[in-house]
C-alpha positions as CSV (number, residue, x, y, z in Angstrom):
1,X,-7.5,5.8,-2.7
2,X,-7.4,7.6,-5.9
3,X,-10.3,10.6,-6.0
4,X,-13.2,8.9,-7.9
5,X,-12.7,10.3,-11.3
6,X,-10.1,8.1,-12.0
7,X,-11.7,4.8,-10.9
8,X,-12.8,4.5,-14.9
9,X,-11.2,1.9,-16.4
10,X,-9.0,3.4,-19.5
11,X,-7.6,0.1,-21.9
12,X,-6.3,2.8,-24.2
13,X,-4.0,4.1,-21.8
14,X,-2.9,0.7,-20.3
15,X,-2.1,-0.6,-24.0
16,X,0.3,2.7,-24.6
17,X,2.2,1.3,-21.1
18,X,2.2,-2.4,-21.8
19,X,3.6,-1.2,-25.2
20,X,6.8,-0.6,-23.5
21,X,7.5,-3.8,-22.0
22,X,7.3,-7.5,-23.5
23,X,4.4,-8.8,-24.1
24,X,2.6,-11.4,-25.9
25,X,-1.5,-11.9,-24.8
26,X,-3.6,-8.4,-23.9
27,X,-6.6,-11.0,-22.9
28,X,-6.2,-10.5,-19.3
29,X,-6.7,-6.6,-19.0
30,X,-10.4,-6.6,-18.5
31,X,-9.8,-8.0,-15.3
32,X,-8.4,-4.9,-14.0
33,X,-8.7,-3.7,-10.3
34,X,-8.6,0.0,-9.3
35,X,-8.4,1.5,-6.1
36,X,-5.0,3.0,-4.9
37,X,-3.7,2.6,-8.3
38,X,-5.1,1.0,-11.5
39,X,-3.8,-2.5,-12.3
40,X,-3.9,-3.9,-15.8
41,X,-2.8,-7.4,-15.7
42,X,-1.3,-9.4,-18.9
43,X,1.0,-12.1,-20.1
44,X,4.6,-12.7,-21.7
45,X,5.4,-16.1,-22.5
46,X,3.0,-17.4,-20.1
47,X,3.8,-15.6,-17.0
48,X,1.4,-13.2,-15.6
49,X,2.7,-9.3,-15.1
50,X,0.8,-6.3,-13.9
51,X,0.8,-2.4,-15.3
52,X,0.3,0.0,-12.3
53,X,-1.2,3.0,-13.5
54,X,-1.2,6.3,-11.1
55,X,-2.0,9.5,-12.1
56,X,1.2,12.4,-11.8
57,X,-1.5,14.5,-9.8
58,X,-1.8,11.8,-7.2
59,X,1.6,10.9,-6.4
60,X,5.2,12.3,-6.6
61,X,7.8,11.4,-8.4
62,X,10.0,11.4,-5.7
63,X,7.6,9.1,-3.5
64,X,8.0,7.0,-6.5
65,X,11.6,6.6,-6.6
66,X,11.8,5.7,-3.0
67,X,9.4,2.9,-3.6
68,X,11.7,1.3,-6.5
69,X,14.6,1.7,-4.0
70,X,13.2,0.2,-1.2
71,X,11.7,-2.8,-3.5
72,X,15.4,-2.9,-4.9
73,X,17.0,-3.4,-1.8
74,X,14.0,-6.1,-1.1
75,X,15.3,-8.0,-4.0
76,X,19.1,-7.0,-2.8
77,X,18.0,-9.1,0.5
78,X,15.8,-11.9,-0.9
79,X,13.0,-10.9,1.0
80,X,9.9,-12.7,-0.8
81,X,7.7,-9.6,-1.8
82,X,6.7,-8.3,-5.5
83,X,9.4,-7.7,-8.0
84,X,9.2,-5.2,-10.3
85,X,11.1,-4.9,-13.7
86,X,12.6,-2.7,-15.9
87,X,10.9,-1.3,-19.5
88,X,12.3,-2.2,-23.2
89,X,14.7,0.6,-22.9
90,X,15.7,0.0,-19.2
91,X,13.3,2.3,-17.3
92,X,12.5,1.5,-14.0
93,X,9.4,3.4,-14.5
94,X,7.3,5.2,-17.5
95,X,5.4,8.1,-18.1
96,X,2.7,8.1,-20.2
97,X,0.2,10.6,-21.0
98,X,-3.4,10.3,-22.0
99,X,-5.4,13.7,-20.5
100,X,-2.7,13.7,-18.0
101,X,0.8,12.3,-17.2
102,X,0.7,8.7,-15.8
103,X,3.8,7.3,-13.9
104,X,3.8,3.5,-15.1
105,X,5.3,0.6,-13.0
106,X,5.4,-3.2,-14.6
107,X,5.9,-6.1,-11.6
108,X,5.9,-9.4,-12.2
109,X,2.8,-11.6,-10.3
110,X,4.1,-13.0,-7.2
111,X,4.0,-17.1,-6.1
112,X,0.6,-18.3,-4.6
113,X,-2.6,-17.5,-3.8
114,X,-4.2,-13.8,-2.6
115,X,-5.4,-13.8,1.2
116,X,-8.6,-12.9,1.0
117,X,-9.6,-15.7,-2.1
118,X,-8.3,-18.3,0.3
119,X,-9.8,-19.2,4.6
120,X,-7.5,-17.9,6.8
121,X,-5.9,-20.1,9.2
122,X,-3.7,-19.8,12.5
123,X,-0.5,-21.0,10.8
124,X,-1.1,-18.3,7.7
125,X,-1.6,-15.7,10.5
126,X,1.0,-16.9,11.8
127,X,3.4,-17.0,8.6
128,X,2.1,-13.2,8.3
129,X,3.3,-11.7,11.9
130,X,6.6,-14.1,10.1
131,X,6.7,-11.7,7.0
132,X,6.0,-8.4,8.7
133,X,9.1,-8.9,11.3
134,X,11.3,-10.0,8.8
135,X,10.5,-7.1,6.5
136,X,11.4,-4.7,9.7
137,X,14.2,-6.5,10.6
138,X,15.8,-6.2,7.4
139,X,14.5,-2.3,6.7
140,X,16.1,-1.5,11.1
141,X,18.3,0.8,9.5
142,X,16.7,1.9,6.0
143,X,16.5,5.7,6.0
144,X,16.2,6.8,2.0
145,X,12.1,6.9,2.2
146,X,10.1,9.5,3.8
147,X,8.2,9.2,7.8
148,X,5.1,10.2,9.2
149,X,5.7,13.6,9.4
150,X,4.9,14.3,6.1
151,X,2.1,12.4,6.1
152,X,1.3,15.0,9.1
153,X,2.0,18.0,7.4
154,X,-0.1,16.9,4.5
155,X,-3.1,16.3,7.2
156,X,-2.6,19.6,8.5
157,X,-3.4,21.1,5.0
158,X,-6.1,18.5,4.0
159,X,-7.9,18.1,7.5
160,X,-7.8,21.5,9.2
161,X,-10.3,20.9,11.1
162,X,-8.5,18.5,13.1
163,X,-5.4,20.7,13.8
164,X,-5.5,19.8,17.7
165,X,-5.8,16.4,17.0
166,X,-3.1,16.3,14.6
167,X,-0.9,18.6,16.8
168,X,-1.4,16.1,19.9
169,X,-0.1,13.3,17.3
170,X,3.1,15.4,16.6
171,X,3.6,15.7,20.5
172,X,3.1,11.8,20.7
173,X,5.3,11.0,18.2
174,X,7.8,13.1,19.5
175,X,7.9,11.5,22.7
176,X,8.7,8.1,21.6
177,X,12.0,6.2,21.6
178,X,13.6,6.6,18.3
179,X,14.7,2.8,18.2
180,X,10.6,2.1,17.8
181,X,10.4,3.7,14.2
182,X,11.3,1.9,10.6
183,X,9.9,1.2,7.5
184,X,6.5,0.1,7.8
185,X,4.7,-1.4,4.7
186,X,1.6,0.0,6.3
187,X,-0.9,-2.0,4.1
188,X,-0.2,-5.7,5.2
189,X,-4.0,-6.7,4.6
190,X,-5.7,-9.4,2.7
191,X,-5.6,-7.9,-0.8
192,X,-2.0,-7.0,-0.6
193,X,-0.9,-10.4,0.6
194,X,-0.5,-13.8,-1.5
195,X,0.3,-16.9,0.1
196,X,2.1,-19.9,-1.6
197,X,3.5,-23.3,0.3
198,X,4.1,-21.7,3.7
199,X,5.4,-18.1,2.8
200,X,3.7,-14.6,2.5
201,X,4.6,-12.5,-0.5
202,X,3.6,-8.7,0.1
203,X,2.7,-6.7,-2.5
204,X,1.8,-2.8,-2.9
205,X,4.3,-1.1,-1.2
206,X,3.3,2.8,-2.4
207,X,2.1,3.6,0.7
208,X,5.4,2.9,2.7
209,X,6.8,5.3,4.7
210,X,9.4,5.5,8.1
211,X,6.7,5.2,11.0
212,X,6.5,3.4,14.7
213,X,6.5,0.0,13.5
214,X,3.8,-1.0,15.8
215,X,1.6,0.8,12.6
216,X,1.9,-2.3,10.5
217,X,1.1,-4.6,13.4
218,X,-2.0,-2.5,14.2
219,X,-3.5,-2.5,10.7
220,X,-2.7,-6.5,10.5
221,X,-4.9,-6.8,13.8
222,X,-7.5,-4.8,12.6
223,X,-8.2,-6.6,9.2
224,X,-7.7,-9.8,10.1
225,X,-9.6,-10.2,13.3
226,X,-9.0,-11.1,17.2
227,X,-9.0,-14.6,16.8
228,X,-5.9,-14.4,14.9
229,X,-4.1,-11.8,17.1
230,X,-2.5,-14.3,19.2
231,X,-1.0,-16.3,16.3
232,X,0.1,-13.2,14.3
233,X,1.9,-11.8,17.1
234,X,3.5,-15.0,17.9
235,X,4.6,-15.2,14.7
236,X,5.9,-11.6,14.6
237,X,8.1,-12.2,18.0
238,X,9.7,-15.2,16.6
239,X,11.8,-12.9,14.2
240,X,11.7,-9.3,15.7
241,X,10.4,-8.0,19.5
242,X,7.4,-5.8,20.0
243,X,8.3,-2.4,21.2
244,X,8.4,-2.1,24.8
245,X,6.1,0.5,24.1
246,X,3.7,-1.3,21.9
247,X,0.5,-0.7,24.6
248,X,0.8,3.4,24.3
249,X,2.0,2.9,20.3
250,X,-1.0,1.0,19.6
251,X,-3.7,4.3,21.0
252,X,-1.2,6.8,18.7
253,X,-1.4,4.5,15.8
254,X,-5.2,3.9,15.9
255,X,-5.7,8.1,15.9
256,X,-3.1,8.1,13.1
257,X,-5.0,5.4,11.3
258,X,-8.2,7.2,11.7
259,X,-7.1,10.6,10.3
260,X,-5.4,9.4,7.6
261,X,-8.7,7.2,6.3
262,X,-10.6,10.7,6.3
263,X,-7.7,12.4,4.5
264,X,-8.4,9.9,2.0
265,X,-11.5,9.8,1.8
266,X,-12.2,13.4,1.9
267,X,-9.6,13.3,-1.3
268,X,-11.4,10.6,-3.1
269,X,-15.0,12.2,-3.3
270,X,-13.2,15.9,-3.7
271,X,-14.2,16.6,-7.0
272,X,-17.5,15.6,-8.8
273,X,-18.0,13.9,-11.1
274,X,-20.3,14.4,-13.9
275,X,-23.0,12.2,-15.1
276,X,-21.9,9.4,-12.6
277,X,-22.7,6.0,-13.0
278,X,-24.9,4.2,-10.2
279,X,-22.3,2.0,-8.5
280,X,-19.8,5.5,-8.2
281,X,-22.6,7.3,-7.0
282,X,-23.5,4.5,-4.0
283,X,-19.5,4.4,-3.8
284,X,-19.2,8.5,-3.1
285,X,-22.6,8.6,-0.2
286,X,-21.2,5.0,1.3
287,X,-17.8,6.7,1.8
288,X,-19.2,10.2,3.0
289,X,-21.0,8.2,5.6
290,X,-17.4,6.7,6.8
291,X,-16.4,10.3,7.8
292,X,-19.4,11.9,8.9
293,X,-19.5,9.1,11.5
């Protein structure tokens, strides 16, 4: 989540990136979303693309990079996920300044219909364990993206409060069989998922790192509910086995989850902001609640 300063919505800036790419019809771009990113959506000869906005002080470069790489060798593989695509003069990303430096990725809207505009059903949960497996299956031996341990080092800084609890994770992880990490997407929920005659496109992959892989099926179960456990699972052993470890995996990855939604949170509502409007200041005491609880 981006800190709450930049949840404003700036059409200035995401005209200066669109600029860059083809184009043809702006009229979409006031239905922008914002959260992890800012999305600008609009159109070139009737197909629908999307500007990702993210601030240079939120991100790295080099977190970047490995995304592009990992979404190339997606493509490479035919897995059905987002696409993205190169600017005008052949970047695979832009930067663009306004008060800051933005790093600018175009993508192209994926087939179907998003997951949480549409009643879920066993067979989609199904056709999602499907999607996750075969996206670990084909990342078993993908190594050029960075693990959990950063993420933990970054925790330590942000959250020292919680040292023993972070140190305790270290241990954990330290202990389990290396064969149970890979790349996990590690936001396979509703809003990241669109659904279109029986297969699940992923999109938003900026938060993928090397983890136990029992992380993405943990964050599935938790957003979509126990009465689709059974059928996502399924659907996830039809392409790839659970670890043998899964039970134990599941407790480290629900402390890991926990820690890393206060990181975030924390950073979102870090800096004030002045004169806030009313929905940002519900926004900041609804999420200072979350990690007081």
């Amino acid at each position: 989540m981006l800190k709450l300063k930049y949840l404003f919505e700036n059409f200035d800036l995401a005209k200066n990136a669109i600029k860059h790419y083809e184009y043809d019809d702006l009229s979409l771009i006031e239905q922008f979303r914002i959260s992890a990113n800012a999305i600008y959506p609009f159109k070139y000869l009737d197909q629908v693309y999307y500007m990702r906005l993210t601030p240079s002080s939120e991100t790295s470069e080099k977190k970047l990079v490995q995304e592009l790489g990992l979404l190339d060798f997606l493509e490479e593989k035919k897995y059905p996920c987002i696409r993205t695509i190169s600017s005008l003069d052949g970047k695979r990303y832009i930067i663009v300044d306004d008060k800051e430096s933005y790093y600018g990725v175009c993508s192209k809207r994926v087939p179907g219909t998003r997951l949480d505009q549409i009643e879920l059903t066993n067979e989609i949960a199904y056709k999602i364990g499907v999607s996750m497996a075969e996206f670990h299956e084909l990342t078993n031996d993908y190594t050029s993206i960075s693990n959990y341990s950063d993420v933990l080092d970054r925790m330590e800084v942000e959250l020292s409060e919680f040292k023993n609890d972070i140190d305790e994770l270290r241990r954990d992880f330290d202990k389990m069989e290396k064969d149970c990490f890979g790349v996990v997407h590690y936001d396979f929920e509703p809003d990241n998922l669109f659904y279109d005659e029986g297969v699940v496109y992923p999109i938003d992959f900026n938060d993928v790192m090397i983890h136990l892989r029992t992380m993405d099926i943990y964050n599935a179960l938790e957003e979509f509910g126990e009465q689709y456990n059974k059928a996502l699972l399924n659907g996830y052993r039809s392409v790839f086995d659970l670890s043998p470890n899964y039970e134990e995996e599941i407790v480290i990855c629900r402390r890991f989850s926990k820690l890393y939604k206060h990181m975030r949170i924390k950073h979102s509502i870090s800096e004030d902001v002045e004169n806030p409007p009313e929905w940002m200041v519900d926004l900041r005491n609804k999420l200072k609640m979350i990690i007081e609880e």
